[in-house]
Biopython code that builds the backbone (N, CA, C, O; Angstrom):
import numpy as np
from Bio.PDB.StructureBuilder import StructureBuilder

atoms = [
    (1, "UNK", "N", (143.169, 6.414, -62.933)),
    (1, "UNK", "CA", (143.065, 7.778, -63.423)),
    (1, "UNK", "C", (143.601, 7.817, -64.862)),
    (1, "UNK", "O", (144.508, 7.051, -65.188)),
    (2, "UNK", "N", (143.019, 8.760, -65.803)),
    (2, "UNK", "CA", (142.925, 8.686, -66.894)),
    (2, "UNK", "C", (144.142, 9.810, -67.160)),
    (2, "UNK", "O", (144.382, 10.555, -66.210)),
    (3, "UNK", "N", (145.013, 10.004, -68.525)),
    (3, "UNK", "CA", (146.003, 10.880, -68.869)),
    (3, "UNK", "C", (145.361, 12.377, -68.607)),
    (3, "UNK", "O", (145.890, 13.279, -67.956)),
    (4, "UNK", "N", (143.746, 12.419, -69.460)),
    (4, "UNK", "CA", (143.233, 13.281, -69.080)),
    (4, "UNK", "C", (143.550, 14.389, -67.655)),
    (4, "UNK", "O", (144.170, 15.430, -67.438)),
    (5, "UNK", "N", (142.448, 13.128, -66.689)),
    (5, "UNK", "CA", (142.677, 13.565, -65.634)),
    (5, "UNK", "C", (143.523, 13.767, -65.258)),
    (5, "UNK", "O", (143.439, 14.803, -64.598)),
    (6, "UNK", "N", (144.697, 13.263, -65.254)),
    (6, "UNK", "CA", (146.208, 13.459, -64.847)),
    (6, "UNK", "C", (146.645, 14.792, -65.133)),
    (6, "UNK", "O", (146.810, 15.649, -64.265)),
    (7, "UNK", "N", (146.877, 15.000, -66.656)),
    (7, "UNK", "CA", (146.955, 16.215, -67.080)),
    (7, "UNK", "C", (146.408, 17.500, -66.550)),
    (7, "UNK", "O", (147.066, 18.474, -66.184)),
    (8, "UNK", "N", (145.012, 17.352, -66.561)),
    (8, "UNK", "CA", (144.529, 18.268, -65.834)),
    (8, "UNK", "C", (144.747, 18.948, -64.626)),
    (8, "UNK", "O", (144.639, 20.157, -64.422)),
    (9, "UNK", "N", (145.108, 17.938, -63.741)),
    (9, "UNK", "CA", (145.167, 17.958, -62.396)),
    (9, "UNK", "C", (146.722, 18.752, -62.280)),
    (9, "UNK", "O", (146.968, 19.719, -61.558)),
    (10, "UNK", "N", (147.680, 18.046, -63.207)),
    (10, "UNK", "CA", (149.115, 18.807, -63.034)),
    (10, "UNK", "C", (149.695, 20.144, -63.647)),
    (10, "UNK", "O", (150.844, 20.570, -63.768)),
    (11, "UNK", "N", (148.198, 20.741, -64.058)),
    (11, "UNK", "CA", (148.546, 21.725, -64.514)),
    (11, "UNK", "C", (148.989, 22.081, -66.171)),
    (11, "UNK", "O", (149.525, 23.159, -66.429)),
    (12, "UNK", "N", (148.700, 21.046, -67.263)),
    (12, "UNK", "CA", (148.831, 20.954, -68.530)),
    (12, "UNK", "C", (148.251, 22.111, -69.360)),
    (12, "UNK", "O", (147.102, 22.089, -69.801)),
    (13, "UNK", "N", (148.859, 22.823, -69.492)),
    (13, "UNK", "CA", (148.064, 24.419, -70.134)),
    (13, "UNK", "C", (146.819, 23.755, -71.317)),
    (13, "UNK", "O", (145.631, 23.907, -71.031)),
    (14, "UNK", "N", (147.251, 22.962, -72.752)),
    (14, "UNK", "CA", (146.918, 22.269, -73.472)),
    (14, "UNK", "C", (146.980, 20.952, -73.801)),
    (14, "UNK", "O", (148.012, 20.280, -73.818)),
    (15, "UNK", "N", (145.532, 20.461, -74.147)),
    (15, "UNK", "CA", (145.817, 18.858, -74.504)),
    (15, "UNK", "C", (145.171, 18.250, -76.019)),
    (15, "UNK", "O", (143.957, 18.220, -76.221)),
    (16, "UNK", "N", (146.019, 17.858, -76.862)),
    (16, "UNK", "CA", (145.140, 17.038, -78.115)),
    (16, "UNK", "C", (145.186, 15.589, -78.052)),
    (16, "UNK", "O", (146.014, 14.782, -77.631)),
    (17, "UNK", "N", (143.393, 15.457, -78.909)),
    (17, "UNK", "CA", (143.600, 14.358, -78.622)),
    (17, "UNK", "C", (143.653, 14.014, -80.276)),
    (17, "UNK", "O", (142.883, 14.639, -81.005)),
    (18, "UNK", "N", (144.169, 13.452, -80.604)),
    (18, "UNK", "CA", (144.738, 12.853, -82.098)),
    (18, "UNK", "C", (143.993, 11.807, -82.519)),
    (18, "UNK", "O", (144.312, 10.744, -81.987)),
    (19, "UNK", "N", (142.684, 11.728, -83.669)),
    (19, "UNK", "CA", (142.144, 10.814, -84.012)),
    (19, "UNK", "C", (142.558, 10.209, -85.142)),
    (19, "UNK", "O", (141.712, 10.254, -86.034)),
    (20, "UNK", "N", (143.921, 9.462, -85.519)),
    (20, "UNK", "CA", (144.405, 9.136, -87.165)),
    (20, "UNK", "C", (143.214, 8.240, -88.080)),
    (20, "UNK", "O", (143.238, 8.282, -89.310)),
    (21, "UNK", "N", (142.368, 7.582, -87.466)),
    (21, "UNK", "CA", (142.089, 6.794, -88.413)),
    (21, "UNK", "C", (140.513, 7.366, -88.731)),
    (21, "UNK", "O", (140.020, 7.002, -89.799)),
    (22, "UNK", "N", (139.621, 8.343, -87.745)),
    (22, "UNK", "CA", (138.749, 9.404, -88.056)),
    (22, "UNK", "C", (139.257, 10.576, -88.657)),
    (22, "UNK", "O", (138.608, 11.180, -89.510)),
    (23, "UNK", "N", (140.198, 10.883, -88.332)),
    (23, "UNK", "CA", (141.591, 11.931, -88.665)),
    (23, "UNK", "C", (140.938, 13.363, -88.800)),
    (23, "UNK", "O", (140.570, 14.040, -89.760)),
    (24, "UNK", "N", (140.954, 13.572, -87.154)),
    (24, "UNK", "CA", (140.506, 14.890, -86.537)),
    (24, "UNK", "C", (141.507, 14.976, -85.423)),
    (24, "UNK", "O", (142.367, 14.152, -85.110)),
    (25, "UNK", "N", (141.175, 16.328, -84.802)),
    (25, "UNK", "CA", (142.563, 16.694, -83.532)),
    (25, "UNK", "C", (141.439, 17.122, -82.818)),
    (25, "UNK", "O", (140.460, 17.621, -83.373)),
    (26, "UNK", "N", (141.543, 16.936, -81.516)),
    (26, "UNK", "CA", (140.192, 17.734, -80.612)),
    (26, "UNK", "C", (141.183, 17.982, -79.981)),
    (26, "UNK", "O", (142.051, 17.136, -79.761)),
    (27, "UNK", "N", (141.262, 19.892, -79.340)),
    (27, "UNK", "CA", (141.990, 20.718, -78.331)),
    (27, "UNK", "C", (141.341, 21.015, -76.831)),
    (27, "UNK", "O", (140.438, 21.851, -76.850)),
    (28, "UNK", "N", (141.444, 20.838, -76.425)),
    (28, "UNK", "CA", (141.339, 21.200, -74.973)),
    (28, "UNK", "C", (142.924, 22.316, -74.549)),
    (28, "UNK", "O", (144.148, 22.310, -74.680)),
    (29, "UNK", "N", (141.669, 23.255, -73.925)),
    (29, "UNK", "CA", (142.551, 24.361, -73.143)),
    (29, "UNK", "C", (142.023, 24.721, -71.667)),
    (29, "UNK", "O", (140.903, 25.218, -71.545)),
    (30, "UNK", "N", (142.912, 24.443, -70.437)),
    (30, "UNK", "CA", (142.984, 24.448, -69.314)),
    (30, "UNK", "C", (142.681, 25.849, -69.156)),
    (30, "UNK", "O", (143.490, 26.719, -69.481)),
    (31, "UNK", "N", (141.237, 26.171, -68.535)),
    (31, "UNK", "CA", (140.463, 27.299, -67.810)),
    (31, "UNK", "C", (140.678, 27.214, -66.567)),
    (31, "UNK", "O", (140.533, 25.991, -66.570)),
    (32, "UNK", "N", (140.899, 27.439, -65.497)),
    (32, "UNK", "CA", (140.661, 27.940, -63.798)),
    (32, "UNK", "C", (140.395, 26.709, -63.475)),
    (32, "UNK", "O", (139.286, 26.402, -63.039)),
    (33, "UNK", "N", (141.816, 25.427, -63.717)),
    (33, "UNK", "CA", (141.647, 24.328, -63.467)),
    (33, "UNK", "C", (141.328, 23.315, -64.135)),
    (33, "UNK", "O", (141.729, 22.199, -63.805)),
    (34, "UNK", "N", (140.373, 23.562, -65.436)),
    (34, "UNK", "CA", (139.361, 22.154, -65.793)),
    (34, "UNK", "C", (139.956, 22.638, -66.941)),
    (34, "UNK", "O", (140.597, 23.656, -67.202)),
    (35, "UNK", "N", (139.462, 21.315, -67.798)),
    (35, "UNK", "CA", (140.135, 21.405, -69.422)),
    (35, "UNK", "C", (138.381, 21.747, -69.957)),
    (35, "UNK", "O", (137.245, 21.351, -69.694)),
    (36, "UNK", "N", (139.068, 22.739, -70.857)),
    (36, "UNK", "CA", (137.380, 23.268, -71.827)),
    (36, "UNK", "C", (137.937, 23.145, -73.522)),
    (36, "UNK", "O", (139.018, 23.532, -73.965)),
    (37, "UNK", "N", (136.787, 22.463, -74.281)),
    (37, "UNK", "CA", (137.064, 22.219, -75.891)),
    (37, "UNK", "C", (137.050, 23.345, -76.554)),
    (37, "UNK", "O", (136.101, 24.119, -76.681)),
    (38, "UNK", "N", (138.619, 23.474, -77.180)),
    (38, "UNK", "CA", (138.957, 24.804, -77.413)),
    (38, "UNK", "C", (138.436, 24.354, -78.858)),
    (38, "UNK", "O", (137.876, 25.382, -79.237)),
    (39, "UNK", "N", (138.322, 23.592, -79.688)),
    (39, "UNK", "CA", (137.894, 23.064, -80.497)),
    (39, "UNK", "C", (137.951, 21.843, -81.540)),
    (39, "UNK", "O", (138.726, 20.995, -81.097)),
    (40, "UNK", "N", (137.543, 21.561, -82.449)),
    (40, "UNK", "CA", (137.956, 20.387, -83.331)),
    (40, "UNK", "C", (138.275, 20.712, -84.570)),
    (40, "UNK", "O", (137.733, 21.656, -85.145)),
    (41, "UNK", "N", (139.281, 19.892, -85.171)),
    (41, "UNK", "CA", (139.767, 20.277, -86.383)),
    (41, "UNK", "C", (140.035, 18.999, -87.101)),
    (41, "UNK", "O", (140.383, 17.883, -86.714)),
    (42, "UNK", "N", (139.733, 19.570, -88.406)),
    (42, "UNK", "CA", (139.666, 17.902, -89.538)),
    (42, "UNK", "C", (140.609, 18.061, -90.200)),
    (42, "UNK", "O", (141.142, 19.169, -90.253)),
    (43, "UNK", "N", (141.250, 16.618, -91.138)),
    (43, "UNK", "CA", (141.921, 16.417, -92.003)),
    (43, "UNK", "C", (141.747, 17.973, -92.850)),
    (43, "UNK", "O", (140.627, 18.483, -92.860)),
    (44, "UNK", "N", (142.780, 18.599, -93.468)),
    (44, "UNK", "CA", (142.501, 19.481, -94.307)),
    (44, "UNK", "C", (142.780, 20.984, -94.056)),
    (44, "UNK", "O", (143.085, 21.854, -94.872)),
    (45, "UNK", "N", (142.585, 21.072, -92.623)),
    (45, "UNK", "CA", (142.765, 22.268, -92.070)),
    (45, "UNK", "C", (143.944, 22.266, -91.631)),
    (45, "UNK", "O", (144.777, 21.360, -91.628)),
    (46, "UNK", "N", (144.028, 23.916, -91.040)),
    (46, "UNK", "CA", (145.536, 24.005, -90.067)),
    (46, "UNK", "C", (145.420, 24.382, -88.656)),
    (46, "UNK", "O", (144.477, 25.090, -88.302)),
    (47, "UNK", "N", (146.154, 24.037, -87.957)),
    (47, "UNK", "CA", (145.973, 24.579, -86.345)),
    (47, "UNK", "C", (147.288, 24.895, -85.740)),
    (47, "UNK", "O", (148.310, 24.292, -86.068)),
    (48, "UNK", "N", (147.261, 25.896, -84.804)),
    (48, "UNK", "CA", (148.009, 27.099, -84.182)),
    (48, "UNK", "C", (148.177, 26.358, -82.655)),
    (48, "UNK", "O", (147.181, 26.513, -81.948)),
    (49, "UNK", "N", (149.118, 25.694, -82.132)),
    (49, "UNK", "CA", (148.726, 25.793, -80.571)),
    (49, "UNK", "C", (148.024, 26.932, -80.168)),
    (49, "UNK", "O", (148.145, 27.870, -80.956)),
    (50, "UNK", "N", (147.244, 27.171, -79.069)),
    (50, "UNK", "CA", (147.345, 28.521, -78.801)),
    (50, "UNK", "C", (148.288, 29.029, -77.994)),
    (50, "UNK", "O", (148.180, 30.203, -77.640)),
    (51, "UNK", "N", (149.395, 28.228, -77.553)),
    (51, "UNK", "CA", (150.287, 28.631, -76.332)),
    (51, "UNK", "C", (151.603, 28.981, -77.508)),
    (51, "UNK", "O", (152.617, 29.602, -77.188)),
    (52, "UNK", "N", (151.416, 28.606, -78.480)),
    (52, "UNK", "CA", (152.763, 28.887, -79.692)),
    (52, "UNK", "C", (151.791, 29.301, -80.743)),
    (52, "UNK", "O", (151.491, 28.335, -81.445)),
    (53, "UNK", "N", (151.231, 30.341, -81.074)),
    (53, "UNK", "CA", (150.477, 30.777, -82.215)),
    (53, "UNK", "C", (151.531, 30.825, -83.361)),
    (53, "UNK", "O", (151.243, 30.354, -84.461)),
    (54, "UNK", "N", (152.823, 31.422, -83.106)),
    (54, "UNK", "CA", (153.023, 31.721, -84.515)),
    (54, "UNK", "C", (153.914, 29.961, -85.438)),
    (54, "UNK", "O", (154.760, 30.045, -86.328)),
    (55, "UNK", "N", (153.459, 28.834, -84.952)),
    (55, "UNK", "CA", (153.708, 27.504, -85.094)),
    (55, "UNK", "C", (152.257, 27.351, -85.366)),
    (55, "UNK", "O", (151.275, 27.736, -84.731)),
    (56, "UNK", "N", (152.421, 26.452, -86.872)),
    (56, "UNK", "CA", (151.494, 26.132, -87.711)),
    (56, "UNK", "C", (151.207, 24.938, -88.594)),
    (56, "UNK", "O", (151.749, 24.816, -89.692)),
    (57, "UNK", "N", (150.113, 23.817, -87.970)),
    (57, "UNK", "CA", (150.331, 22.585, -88.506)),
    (57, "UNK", "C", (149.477, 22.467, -89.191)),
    (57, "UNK", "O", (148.316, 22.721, -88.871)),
    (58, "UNK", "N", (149.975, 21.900, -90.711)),
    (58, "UNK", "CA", (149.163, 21.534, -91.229)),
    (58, "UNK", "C", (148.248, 19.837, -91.072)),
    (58, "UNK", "O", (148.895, 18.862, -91.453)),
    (59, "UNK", "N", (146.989, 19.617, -90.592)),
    (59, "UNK", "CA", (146.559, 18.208, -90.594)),
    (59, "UNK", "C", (146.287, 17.589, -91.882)),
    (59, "UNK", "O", (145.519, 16.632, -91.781)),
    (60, "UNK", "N", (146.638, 17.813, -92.921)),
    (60, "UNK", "CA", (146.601, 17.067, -94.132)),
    (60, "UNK", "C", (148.158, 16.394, -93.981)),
    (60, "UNK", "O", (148.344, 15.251, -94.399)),
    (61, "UNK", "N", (148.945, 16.945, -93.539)),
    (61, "UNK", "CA", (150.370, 16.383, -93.404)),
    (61, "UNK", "C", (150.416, 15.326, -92.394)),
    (61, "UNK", "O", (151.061, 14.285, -92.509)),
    (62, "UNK", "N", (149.625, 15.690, -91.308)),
    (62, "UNK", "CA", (149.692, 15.130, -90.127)),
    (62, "UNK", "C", (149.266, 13.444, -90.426)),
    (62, "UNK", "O", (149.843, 12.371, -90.249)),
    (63, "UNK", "N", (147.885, 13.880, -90.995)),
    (63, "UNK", "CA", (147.371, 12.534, -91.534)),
    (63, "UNK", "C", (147.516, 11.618, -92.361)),
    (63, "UNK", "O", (147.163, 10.449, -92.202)),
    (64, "UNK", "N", (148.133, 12.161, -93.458)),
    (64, "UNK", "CA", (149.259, 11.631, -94.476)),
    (64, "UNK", "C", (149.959, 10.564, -94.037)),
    (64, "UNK", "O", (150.957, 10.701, -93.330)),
    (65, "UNK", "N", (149.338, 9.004, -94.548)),
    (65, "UNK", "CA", (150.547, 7.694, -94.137)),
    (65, "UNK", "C", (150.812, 7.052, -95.554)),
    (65, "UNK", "O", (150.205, 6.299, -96.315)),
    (66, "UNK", "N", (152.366, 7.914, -95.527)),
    (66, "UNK", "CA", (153.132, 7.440, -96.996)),
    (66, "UNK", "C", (152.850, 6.099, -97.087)),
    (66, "UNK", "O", (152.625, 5.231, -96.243)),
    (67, "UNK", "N", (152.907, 6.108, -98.280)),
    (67, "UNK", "CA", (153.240, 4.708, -98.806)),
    (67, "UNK", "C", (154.318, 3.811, -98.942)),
    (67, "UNK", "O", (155.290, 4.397, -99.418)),
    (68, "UNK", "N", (154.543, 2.543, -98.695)),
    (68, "UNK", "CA", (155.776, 2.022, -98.596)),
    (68, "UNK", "C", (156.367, 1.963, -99.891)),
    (68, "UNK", "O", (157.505, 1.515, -100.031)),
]
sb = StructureBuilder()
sb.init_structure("model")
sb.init_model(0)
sb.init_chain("A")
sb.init_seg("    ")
for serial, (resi, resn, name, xyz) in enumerate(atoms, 1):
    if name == "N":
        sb.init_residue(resn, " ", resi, " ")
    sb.init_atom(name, np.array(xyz, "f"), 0.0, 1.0, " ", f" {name:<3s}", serial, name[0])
structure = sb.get_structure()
């Protein structure tokens, strides 16, 4: 069984999945059991959990790998 599924199954309100090296975030939000794509978001933009709206990430930061 997959984290996914796992998640799902235990009741995980929200799930991202974090792409760094495509460097996108895909959301999933738990409907009447099943996880549904709350949407996708790219390098550049910002995103809100929806379970903590007024918390605000920026993915240009996220994706950002300083330099040594």
């Amino acid at each position: 069984m997959d984290k996914y599924s796992v998640y799902e199954e235990s009741g995980v309100k929200e799930y991202w999945i974090i792409m760094p090296e495509e460097k996108f975030l895909e959301a999933f939000l738990l409907v009447q059991g099943k996880y549904q794509r709350a949407g996708i978001f790219l390098e550049g933009e910002a995103i809100s959990p929806f379970l903590f709206p007024e918390v605000t990430l920026d993915l240009q930061e996220i994706f950002c790998i300083p330099t040594p």
